[in-house]
C-alpha positions as CSV (number, residue, x, y, z in Angstrom):
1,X,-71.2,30.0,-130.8
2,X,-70.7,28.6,-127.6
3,X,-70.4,31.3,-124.3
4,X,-68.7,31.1,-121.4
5,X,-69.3,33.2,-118.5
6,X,-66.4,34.2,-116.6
7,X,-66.9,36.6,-113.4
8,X,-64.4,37.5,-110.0
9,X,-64.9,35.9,-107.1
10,X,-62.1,36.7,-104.3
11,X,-63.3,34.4,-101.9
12,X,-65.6,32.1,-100.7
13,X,-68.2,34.3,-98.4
14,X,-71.8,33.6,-99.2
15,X,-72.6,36.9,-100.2
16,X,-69.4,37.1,-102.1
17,X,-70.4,33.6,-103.4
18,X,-74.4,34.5,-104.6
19,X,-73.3,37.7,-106.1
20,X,-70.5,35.8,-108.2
21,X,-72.8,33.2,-108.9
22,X,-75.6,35.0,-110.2
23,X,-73.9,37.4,-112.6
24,X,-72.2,34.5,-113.9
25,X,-75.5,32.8,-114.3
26,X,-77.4,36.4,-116.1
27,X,-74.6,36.5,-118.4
28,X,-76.0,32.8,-120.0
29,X,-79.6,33.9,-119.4
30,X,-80.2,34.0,-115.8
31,X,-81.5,31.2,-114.1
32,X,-85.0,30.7,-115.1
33,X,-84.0,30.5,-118.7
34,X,-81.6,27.8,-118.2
35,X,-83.5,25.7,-115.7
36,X,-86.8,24.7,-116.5
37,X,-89.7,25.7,-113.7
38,X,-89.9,23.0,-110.4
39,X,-87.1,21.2,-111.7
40,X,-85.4,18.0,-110.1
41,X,-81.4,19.2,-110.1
42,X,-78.9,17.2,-109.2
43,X,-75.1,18.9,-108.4
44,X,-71.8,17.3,-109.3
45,X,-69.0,18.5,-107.2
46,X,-65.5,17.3,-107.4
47,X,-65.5,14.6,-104.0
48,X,-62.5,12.4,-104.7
49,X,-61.4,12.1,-101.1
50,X,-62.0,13.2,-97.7
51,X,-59.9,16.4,-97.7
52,X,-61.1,19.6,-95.9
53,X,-61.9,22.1,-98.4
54,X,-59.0,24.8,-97.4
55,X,-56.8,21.7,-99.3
56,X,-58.5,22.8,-102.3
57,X,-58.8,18.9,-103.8
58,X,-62.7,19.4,-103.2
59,X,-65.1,21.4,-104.9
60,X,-65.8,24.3,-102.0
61,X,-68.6,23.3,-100.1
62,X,-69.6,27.0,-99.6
63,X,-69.9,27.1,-103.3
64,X,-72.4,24.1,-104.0
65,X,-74.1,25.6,-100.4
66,X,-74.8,29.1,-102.0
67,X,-76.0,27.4,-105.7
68,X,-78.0,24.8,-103.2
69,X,-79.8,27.8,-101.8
70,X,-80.5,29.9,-104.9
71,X,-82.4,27.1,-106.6
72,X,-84.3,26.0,-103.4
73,X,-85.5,29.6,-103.1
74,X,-86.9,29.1,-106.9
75,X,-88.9,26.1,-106.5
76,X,-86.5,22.9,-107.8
77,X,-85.7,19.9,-105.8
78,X,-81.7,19.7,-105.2
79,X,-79.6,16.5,-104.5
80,X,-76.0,16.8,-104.1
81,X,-73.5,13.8,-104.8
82,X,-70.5,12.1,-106.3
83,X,-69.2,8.6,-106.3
84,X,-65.4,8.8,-104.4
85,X,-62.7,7.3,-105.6
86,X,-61.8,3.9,-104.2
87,X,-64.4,2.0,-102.1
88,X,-68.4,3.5,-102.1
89,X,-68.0,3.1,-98.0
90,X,-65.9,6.5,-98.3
91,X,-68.9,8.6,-99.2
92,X,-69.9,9.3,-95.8
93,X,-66.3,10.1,-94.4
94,X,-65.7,12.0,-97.8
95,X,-69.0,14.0,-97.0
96,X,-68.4,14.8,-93.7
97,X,-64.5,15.7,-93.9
98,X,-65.2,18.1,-96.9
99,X,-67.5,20.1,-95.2
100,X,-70.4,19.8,-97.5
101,X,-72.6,18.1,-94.6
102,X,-72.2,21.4,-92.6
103,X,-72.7,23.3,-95.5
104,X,-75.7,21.8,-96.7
105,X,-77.3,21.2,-93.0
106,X,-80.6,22.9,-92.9
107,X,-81.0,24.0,-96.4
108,X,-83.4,21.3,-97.8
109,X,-80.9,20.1,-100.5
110,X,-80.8,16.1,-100.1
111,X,-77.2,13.9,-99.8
112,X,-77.4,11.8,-102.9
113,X,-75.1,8.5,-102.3
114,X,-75.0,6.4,-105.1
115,X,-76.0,3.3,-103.5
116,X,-77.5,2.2,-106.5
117,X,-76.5,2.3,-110.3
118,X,-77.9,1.4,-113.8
119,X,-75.9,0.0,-116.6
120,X,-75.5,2.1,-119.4
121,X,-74.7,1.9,-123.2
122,X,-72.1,3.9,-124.9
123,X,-72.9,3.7,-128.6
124,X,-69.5,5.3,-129.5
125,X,-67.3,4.1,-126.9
126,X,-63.5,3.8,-127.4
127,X,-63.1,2.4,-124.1
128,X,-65.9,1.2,-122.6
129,X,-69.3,0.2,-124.5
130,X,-71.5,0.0,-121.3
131,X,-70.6,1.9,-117.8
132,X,-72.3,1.4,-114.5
133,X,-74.0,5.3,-113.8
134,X,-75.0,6.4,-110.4
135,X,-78.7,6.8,-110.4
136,X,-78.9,9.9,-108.9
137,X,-77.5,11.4,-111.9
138,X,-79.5,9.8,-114.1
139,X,-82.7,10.4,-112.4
140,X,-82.4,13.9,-112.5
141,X,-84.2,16.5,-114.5
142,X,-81.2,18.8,-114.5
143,X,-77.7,18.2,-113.7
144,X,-75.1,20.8,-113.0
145,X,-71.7,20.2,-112.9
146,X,-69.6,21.7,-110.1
147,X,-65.8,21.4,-110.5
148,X,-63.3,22.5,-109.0
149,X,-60.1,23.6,-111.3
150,X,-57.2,21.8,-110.5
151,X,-53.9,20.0,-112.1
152,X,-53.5,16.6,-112.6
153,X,-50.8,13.9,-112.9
154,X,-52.7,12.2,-115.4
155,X,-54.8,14.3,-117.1
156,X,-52.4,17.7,-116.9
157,X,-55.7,19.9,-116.0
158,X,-59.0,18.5,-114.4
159,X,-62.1,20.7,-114.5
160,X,-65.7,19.9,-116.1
161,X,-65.3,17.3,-118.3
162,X,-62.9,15.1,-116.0
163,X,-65.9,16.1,-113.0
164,X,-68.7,14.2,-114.7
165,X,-65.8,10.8,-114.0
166,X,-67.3,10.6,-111.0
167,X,-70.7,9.7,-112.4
168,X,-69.1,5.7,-112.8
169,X,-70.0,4.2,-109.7
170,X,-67.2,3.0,-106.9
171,X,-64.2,0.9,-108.5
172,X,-65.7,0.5,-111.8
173,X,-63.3,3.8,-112.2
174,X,-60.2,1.8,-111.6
175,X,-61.2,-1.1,-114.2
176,X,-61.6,1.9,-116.9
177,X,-58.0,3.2,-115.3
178,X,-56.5,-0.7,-116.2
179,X,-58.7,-0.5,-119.9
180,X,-56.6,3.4,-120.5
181,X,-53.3,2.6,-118.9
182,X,-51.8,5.0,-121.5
183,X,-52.7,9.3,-121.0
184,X,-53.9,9.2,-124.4
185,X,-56.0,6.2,-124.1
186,X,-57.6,7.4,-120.8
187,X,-58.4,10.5,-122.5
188,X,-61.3,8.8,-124.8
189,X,-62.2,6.8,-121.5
190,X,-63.0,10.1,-119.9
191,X,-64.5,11.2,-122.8
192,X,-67.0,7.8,-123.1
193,X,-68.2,8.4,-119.5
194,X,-68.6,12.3,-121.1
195,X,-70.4,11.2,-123.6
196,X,-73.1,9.4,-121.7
197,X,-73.7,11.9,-119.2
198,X,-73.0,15.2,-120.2
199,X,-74.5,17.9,-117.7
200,X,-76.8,20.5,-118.3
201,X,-74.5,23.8,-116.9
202,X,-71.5,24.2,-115.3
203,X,-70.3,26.1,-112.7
204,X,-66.3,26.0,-112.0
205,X,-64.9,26.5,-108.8
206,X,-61.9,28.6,-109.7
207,X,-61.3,30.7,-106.8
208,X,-58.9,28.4,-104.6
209,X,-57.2,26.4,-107.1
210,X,-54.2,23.4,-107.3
211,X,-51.5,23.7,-109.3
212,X,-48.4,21.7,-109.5
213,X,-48.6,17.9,-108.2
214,X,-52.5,17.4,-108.3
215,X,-55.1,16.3,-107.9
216,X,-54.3,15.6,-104.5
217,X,-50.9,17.0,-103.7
218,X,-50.3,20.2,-105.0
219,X,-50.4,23.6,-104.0
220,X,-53.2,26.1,-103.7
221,X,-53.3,28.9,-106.1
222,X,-55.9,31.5,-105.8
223,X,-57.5,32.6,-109.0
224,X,-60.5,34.3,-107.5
225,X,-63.1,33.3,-110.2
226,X,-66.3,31.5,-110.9
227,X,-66.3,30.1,-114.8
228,X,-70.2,29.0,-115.6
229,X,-71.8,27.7,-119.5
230,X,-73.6,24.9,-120.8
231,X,-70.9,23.2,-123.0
232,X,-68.4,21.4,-120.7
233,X,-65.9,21.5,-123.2
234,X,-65.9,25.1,-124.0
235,X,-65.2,26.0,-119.9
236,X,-62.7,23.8,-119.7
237,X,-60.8,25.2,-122.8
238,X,-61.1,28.7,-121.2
239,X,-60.2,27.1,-117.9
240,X,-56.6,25.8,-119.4
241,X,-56.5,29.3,-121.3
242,X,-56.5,31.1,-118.4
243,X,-53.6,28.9,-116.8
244,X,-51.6,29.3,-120.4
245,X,-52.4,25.8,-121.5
246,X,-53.9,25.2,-125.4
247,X,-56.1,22.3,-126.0
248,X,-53.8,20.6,-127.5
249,X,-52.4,20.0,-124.3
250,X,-55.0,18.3,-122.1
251,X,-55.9,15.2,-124.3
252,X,-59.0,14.6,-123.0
253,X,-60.1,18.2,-124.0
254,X,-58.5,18.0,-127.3
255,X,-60.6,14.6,-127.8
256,X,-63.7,15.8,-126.4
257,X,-63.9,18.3,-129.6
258,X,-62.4,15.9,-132.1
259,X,-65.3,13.8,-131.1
260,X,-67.9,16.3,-131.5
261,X,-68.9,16.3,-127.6
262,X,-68.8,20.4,-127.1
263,X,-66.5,22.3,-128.6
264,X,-62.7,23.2,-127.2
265,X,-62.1,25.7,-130.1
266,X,-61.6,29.0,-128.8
267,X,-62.3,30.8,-132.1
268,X,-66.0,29.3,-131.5
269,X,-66.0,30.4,-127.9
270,X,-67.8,33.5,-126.5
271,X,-66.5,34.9,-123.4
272,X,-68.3,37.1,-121.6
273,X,-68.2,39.3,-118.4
274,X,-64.5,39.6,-117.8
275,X,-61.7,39.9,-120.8
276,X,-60.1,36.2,-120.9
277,X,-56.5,38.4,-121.7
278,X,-57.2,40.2,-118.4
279,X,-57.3,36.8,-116.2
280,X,-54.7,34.7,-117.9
281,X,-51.6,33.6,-115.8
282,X,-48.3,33.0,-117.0
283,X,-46.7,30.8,-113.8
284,X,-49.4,28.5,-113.4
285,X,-47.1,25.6,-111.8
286,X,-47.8,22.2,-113.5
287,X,-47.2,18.2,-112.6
288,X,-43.8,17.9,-113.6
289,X,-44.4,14.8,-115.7
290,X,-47.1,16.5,-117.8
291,X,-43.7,18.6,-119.3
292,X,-43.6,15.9,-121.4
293,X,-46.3,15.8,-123.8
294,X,-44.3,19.2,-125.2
295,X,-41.5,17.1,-126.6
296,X,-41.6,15.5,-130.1
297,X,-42.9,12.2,-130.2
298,X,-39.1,10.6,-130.7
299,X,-37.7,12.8,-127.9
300,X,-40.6,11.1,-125.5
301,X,-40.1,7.9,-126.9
302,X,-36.4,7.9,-125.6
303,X,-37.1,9.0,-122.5
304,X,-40.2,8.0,-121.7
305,X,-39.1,4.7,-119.7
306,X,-36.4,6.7,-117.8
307,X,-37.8,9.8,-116.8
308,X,-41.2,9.0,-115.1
309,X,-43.1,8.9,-111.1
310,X,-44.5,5.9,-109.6
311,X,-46.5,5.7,-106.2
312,X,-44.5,5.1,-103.1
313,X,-46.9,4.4,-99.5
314,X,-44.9,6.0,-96.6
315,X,-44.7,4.1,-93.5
316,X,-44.4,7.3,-91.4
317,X,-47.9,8.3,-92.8
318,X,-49.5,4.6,-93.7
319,X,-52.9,4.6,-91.7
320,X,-53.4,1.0,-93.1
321,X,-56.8,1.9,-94.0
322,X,-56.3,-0.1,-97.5
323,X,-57.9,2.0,-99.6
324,X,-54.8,2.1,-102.1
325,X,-54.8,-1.8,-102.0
326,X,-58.4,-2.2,-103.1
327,X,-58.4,0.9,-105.4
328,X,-55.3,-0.3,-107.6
329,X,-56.5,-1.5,-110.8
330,X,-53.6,-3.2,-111.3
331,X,-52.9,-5.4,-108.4
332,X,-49.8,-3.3,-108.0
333,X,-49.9,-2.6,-103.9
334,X,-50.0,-5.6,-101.5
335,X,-49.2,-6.0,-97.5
336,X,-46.7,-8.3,-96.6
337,X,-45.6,-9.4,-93.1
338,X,-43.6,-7.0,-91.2
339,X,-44.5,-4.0,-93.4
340,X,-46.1,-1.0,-91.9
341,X,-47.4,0.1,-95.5
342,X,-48.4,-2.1,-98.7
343,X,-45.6,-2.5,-101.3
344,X,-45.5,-1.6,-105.0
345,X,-44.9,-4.2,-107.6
346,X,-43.1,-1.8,-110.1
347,X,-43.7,-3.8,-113.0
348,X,-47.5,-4.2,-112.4
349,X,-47.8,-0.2,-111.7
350,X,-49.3,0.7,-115.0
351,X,-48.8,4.8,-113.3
352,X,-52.6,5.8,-113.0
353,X,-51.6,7.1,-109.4
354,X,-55.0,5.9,-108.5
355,X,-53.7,5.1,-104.6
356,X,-52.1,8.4,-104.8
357,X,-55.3,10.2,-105.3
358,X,-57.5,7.4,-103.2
359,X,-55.6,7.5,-99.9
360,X,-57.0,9.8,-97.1
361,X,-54.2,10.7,-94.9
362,X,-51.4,11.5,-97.9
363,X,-49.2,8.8,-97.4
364,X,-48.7,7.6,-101.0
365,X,-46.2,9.9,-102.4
366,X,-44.4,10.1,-105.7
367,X,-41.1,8.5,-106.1
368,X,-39.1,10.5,-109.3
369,X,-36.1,8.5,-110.4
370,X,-32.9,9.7,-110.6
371,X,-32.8,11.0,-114.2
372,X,-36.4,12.2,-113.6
373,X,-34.8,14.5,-110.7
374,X,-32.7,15.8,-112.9
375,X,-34.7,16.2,-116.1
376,X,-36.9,18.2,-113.9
């Protein structure tokens, strides 16, 4: 049986933080059980864009600061990293705006940029059969993921499994996007880039959450807890317990189990530390699209083409920094002449709301159609 620790953590206070972190961590163990002796460790936050961390779209940096300095103090090497989405020339900007160089200044740990990649097999890719994996990740002896919980327009829920995403170098995520147009389909392509680099432990950050419109635009939500195990799969199905979703509705979790990659039953799932029942909300707010995956199949058929969001770049906001142009997977966003921001070829948009999440200063917003407005 799987276990999954599950400890409070009100806030994000270093001493607050280590306490949180290391009861989590005794309840699977403690750390010298899980980590072998003088180990090379390599941490996976959640980095998708240069966002301060009050924003709650990155993993806190106080968080992977506080882990950072526990494992120093035992004797493993510690790099800390993730591949941004849109172009790899972000990383710096992403690590600076986040607050994770600040919070990693002077603590030994080492920035690991994914400058360089290798090619890697997926013997039972859906998807993809071969993905290009940052080094870094691959190099280590140990890798811990470090997510933070959020929703998602896409995915309904992001958390551990969705993290490890960020292991396929630069752009290469938005060709897997255009391969997985459709949610479900995109659920095995998270799962194939899963399946190749599945960590060692996870630690969740799910004190300052997002709910409603993320991963990017929602609102924060404080949970005030730190979920930690070894099976991916199994944190995230408490993780979507505790908000009041079932597997069955995050179909990259539901996939994840079908294909034997951890397990996202919770019969099979030990919690320990605090009850699940005594956590659990009942308002979590969700992506108003993601409603839809609760209707029959016919119902959603029907409506599918009428009630849906697509990507709309404000002017008012538009930097023309052109990260949403070069991160579309689809061609879909251009400049023309006399336009402040790029425009959107509707009929191109295949909906991954890759510029939506890509863009740094929030200008791409999401456009509900009329009958969308009012189904919601």
């Amino acid at each position: 049986m799987e276990r999954v620790a599950l400890v409070r953590c009100p806030d994000y206070e270093p001493a607050t933080l280590s306490a949180a972190i290391d009861g989590a961590l005794e309840l699977l163990g403690g750390f010298d059980s899980l980590i072998p002796q003088g180990a090379s460790i390599m941490l996976k936050p959640n980095l998708l864009s240069p966002r301060p961390p009050e924003e709650a779209v990155v993993t806190h940096p106080a968080l992977v600061g506080a882990l950072a300095t526990a494992l120093l103090s035992r004797g493993h090497s510690v790099g800390v990293g993730d591949s941004p989405g849109g172009r790899t020339k972000r990383f710096k900007e992403v690590w600076r705006t986040s607050g994770m160089e600040e919070a990693l200044q002077g603590t030994g740990a080492r920035c690991a940029e994914y400058n360089s990649v290798r090619l890697v097999p997926v013997p039972d890719g859906v998807v993809a059969s071969e993905l290009p994996i940052g080094r870094p990740i691959l190099d280590a002896d140990f890798v811990i993921d470090l997510p933070k919980l959020k929703t998602h327009q896409v995915t309904v829920l992001t958390g551990a499994v969705k993290n490890m995403f960020g292991a396929v170098s630069g752009l290469a995520k938005a060709e897997l996007h255009k391969a997985a147009p459709r949610p479900r389909d995109f659920a095995d392509a998270v799962c194939d880039v899963y399946s190749v680099v599945r960590p060692d432990l996870v630690v969740m950050d799910a004190v300052d959450c997002m709910e409603g419109d993320g991963p990017v635009g929602g609102d924060v939500r404080r949970l005030g807890l730190i979920l930690a195990g070894t099976d991916a799969v199994a944190v995230d199905a408490v993780a979507a317990a505790i908000v009041g979703l079932c597997v069955d509705d995050v179909p990259h979790i539901r996939r994840a189990g079908e294909r034997g990659l951890g397990c996202s039953d919770l019969a099979g799932i030990e919690v320990v530390g605090l009850p699940l029942d005594s956590v659990a909300v009942a308002d979590y707010a969700f992506p108003k699209e993601s409603l839809l995956g609760r209707l029959p199949r016919w119902v959603l058929c029907l409506l599918a083409k009428y009630v849906r969001a697509w990507p709309e770049p404000s002017a008012e906001k538009c930097t023309r920094c052109g990260e949403c142009v070069a991160g579309c997977p689809a061609g879909a966003l251009a400049w023309r002449d006399g336009r402040r921001a790029p425009v959107l070829h509707k009929r191109k948009c295949i909906r991954c709301l890759c510029c939506y999440e890509f863009c740094p200063s929030g200008a791409v917003r999401l456009r509900r159609s009329l009958i969308a407005r009012l189904f919601f």
